[in-house]
C-alpha positions in Angstrom: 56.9 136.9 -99.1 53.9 138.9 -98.2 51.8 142.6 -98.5 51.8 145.4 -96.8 48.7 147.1 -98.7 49.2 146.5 -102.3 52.8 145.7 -102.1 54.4 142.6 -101.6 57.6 142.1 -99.1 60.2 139.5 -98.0 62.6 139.4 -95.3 66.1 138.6 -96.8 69.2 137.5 -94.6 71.9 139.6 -95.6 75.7 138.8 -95.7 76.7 141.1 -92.2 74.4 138.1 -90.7 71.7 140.8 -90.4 67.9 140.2 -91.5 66.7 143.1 -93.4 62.9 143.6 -94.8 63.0 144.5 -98.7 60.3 146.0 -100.4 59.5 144.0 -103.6 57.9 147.4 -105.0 55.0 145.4 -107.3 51.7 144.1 -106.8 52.2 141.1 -109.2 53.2 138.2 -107.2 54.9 136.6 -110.4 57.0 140.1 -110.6 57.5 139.8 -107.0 58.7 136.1 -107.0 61.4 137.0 -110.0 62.4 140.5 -108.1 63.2 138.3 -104.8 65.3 135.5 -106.9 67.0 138.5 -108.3 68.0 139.9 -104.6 68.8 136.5 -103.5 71.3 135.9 -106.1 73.0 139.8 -105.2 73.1 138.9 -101.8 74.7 135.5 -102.4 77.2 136.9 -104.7 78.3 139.3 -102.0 78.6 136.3 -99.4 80.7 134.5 -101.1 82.7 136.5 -103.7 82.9 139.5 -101.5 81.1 141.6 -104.5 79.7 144.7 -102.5 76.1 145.1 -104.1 75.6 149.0 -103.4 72.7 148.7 -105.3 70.7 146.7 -103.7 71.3 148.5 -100.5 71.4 151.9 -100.9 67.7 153.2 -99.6 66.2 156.1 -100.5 67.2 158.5 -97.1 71.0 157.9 -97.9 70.1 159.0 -101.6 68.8 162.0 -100.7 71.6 163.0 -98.1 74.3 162.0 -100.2 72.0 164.6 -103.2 72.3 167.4 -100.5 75.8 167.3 -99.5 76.1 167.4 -103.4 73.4 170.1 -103.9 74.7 173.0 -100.8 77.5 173.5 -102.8 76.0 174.5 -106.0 72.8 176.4 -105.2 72.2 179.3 -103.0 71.1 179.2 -98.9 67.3 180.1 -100.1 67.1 177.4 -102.6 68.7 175.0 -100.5 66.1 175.8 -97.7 63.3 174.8 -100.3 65.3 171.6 -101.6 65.9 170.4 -97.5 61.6 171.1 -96.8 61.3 169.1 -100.3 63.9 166.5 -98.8 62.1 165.6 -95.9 58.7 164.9 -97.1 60.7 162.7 -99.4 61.9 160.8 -96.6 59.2 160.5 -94.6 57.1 158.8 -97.1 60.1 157.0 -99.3 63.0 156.9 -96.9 63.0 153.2 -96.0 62.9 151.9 -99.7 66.0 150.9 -101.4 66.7 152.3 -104.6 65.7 149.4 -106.7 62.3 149.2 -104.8 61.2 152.3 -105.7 58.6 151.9 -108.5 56.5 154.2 -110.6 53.4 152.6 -108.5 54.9 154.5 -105.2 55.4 157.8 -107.0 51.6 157.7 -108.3 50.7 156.1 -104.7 52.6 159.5 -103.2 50.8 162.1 -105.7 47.4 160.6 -105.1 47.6 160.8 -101.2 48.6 164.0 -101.6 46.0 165.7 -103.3 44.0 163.8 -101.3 45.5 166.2 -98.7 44.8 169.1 -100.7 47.8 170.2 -102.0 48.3 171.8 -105.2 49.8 169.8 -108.3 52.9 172.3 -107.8 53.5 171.8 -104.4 53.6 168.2 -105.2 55.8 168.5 -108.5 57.9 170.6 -106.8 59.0 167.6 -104.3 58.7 165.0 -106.8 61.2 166.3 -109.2 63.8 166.8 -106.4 63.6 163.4 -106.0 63.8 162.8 -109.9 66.8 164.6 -109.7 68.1 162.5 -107.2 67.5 159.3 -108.7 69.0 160.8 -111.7 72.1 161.4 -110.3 71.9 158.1 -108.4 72.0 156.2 -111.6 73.8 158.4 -113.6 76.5 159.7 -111.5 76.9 157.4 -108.6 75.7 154.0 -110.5 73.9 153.0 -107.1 71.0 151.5 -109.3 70.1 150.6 -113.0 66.4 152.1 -111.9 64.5 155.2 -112.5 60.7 154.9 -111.5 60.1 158.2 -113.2 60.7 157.1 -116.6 57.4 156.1 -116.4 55.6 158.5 -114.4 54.0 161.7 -115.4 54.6 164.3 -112.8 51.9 166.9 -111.9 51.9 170.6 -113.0 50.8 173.8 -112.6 49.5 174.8 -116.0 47.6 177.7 -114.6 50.8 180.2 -114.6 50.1 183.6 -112.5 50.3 186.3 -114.2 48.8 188.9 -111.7 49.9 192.6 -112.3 48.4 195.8 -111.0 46.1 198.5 -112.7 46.3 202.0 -112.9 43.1 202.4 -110.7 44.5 199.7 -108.4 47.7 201.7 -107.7 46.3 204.9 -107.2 44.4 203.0 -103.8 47.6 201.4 -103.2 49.9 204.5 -102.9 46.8 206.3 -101.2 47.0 203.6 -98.4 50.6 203.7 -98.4 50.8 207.5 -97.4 49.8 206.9 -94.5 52.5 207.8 -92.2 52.9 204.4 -90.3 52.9 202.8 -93.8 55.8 205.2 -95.9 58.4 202.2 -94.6 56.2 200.2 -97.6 55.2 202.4 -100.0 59.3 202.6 -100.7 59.6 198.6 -100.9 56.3 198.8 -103.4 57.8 201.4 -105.5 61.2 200.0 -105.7 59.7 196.2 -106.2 57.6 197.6 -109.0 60.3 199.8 -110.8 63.4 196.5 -110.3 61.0 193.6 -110.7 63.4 192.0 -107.6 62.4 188.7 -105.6 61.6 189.4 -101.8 64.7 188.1 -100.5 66.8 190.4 -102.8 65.0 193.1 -101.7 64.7 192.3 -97.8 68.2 191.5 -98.0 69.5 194.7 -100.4 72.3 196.3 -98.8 74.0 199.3 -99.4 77.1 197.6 -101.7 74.6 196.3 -104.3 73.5 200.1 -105.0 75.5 201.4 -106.8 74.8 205.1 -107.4 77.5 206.1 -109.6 76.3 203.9 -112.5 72.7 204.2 -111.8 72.3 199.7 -110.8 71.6 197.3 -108.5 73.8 194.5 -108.6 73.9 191.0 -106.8 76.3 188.5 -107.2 75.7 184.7 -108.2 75.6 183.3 -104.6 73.0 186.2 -104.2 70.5 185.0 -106.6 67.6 182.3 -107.1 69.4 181.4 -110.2 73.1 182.0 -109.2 73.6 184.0 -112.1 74.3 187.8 -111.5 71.5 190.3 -112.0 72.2 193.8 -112.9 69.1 196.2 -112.8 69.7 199.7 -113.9 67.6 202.2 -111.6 64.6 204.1 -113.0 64.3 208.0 -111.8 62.2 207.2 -109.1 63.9 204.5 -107.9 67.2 206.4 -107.4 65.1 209.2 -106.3 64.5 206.9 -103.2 67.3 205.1 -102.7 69.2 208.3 -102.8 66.9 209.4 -99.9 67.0 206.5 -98.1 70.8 206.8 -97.9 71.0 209.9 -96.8 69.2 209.1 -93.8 71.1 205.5 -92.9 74.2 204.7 -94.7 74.6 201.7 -92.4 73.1 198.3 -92.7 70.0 196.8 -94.8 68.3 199.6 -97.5 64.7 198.7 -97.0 63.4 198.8 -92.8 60.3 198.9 -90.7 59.2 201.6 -88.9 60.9 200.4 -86.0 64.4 200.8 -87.9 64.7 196.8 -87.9 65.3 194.9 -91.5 62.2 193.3 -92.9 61.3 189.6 -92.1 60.1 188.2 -95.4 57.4 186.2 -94.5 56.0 188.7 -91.9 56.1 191.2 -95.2 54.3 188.6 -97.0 51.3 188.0 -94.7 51.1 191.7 -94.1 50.8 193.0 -97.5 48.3 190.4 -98.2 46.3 191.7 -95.1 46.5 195.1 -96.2 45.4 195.4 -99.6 42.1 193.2 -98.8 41.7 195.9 -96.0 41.7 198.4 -98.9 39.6 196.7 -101.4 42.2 194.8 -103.5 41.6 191.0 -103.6 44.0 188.7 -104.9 47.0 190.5 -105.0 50.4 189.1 -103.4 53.6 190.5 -102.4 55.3 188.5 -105.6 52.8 190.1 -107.6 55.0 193.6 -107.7 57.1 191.6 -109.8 54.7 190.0 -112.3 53.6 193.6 -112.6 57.3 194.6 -113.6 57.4 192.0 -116.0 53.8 192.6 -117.4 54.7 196.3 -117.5 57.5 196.1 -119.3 55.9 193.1 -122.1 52.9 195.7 -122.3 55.7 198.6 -123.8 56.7 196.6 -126.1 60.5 195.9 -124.5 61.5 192.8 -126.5 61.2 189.7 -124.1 64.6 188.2 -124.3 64.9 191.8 -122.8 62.3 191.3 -120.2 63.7 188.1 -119.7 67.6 189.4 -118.5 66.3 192.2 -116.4 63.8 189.8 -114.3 66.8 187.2 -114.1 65.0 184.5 -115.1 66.9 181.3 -115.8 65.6 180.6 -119.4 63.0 182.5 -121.8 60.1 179.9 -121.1 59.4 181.2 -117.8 59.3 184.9 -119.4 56.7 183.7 -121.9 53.9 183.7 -119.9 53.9 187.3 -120.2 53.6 187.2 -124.5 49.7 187.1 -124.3 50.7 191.0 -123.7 51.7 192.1 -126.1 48.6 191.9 -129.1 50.1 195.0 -130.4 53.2 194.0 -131.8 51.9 190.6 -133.0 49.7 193.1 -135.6 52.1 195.2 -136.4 54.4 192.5 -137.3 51.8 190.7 -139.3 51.9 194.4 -141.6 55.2 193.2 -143.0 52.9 191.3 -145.4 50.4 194.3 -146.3 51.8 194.9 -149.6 50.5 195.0 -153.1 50.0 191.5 -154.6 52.2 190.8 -157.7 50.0 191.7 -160.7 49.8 188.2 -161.9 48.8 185.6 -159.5 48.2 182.3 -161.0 46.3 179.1 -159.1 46.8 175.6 -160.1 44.0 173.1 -159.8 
């Protein structure tokens, strides 16, 4: 038995007559000893009763592609793009391990360096609850171990949630950028993004099937959706004012195009917006933000926010909440339900 760092190891002789080195996943040789008595029992009952111990040699990179195989087939293309980037930091700091080795020392180990790096507490949450949901279903589903290092960890996260929309004065600069003539191709997206509250991707990707212009809505289906639930979003009059136009002059292909008639890249839209509105004067202010301001917009007319919450397509009404502190207005007036006479006789006890 020895350490690597703070962790202590052994090289165990496995059954297939291969040696294989086991993380011990503690810093407390006594834990250490019983965690290596435990193996070497496992690995002699599988010698000599033929008892396949999946558990104490799954590792964590089989977890995680036996999560995505599992995953593709229930989440849409962009997520799985996210979970896949999440997947293989994952695996380049855990993928060795095997399932029972994995302790909550590693995870806090893994969040430490990383800020340490510089990342932001929901970069990092975002990849560490992947791989909570992957243990999850590794102990839960599959039964490939009795452990779940996360029980005992608290993961980092973003309490500081955006909410970033776009003032009057603000927008008046905007749209006077955007009429410039090698800019109109934008000031249609901004409008539109502004008026649907739609993600990037549904609206780089909008073609001319999800408008439909008989009903007045933009639909996407399920697969087409962060979500995967469907999303309906009736059009306001300017945004069927443009779309309508926008039709007229190219029924074929993608709605929304450059001014070189090619669709939109999304991240080369993301970095360019950015670009532009510090070159006009407006700081802070991302492409997403069109869609906080729909949100924001809508919480600041007083439109209910399960409401809010259906026409932005978010999966549950916490993520909508962030937009309440909006809405001062209708706190008061509900508050006036109580501004009425006092019964004449009010008695105290004491």
């Amino acid at each position: 038995m020895y350490k690597r760092g703070k962790i202590y190891y052994e090289r165990f002789s496995m059954p297939d007559g291969k040696t294989k080195r086991i993380c011990l996943g503690t810093s407390d040789e006594d834990v250490a000893e019983k965690i290596k008595a435990k193996i070497q029992t496992d690995i002699l009952m599988d010698r000599h009763f033929g008892q396949k111990n999946c558990k104490a040699k799954t590792t964590v990179r089989n977890l995680i592609h036996k999560y995505l195989d599992v995953r593709e087939k229930s989440i849409t293309s962009a997520t799985l793009r996210q979970e896949q980037m999440w997947a293989r930091q994952i695996i380049k700091e855990f993928g060795d391990l095997l399932l029972d080795g994995v302790t909550a020392l590693h995870i806090d180990e893994y969040v430490a360096k990383r800020r340490m790096d510089g990342l932001k507490d929901s970069t990092i949450g975002h990849t560490c609850r992947a791989f909570k949901r992957a243990f999850v279903m590794a102990k839960t589903r599959w039964k490939l171990t009795d452990n779940n290092p996360f029980d005992m960890v608290k993961l980092p996260t973003d309490h500081t949630k955006r909410v970033r929309f776009v003032r009057d004065d603000e927008m008046e600069i905007i749209y006077k950028a955007l009429s410039q003539s090698k800019y109109l191709w934008l000031r249609d997206y901004v409008v539109v993004a502004c008026e649907t509250g739609l993600r990037r991707r549904n609206m780089c990707e909008m073609l001319w099937r999800h408008v439909d212009f008989q009903n007045g809505q933009i639909t996407f289906d399920v697969t087409e959706t962060k979500n995967g639930k469907p999303l309906m979003i009736p059009m306001s009059d300017n945004v069927l004012d443009i779309l309508t136009r926008r039709y007229n002059q190219n029924k074929r292909g993608v709605v929304f195009l450059n001014n070189h008639g090619r669709a939109i890249h999304k991240e080369y839209l993301t970095s360019f917006f950015t670009k532009l509105m510090r070159s006009i004067g407006i700081d802070n202010l991302r492409i997403h933000d069109l869609r906080h301001d729909f949100c924001s917009k809508l919480v600041q007319k007083g439109v209910p926010l399960n409401v809010v919450m259906e026409l932005a397509g978010h999966s549950d009404i916490s993520q909508t909440l962030r937009y309440a502190h909006l809405q001062p207005k209708q706190k008061s007036e509900a508050i006036k339900v109580f501004n009425r006479k006092a019964p004449a006789q009010i008695r105290t006890t004491g």
